[in-house]
C-alpha positions as CSV (number, residue, x, y, z in Angstrom):
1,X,0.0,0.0,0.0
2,X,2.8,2.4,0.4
3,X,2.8,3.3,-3.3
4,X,-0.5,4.0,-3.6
5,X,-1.9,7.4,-2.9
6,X,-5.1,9.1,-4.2
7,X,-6.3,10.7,-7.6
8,X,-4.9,13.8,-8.6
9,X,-7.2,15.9,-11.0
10,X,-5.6,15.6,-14.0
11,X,-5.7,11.6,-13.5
12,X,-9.9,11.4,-12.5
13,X,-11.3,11.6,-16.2
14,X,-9.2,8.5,-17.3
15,X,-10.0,6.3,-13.9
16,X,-13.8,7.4,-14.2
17,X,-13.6,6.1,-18.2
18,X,-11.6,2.8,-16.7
19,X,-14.1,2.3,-13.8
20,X,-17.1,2.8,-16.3
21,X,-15.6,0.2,-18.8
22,X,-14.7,-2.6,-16.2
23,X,-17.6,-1.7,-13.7
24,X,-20.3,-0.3,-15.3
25,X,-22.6,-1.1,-12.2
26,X,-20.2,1.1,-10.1
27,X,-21.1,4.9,-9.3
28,X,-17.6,6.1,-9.4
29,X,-16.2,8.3,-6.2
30,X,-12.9,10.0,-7.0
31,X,-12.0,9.9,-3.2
32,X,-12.5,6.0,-3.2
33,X,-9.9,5.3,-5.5
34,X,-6.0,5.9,-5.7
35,X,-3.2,5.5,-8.0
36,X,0.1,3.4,-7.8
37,X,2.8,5.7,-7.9
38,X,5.4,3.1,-8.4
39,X,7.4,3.9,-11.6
40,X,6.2,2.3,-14.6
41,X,2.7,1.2,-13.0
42,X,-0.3,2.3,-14.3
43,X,-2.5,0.1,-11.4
44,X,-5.5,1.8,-9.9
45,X,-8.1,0.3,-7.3
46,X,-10.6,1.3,-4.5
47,X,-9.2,1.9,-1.6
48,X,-11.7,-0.3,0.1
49,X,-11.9,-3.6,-2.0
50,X,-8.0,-3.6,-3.7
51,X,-9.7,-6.5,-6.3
52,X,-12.2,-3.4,-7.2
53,X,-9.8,-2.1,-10.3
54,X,-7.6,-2.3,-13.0
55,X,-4.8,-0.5,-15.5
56,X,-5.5,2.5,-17.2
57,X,-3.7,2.2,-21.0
58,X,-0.5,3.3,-21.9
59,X,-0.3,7.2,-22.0
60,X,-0.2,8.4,-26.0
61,X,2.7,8.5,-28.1
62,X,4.3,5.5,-26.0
């Protein structure tokens, strides 16, 4: 857990697309999610229910 910290703003339109895609039944909560911050990870899950998640995609022009 100690790489994982919350959404920034720029990051909560691509996790809201993610969540809607994997989860459609899920209301999405910016504050109930966060972000691995370990270099090269692209993980992000609730913070409740870690299997509640996924990767967003490779940032453009990778």
């Amino acid at each position: 857990m100690k790489w994982f910290t919350s959404l920034t703003g720029d990051e909560i339109p691509a996790v809201r697309k993610l969540v809607a895609e994997i989860f459609p039944d899920e209301f999405f909560t910016p504050g109930a999610y966060q972000r691995c911050r370990q270099e090269g990870c692209r993980r992000v899950q609730r913070k409740d229910r870690w299997a509640r998640g996924g990767t967003l995609p490779e940032p453009e022009g990778k």
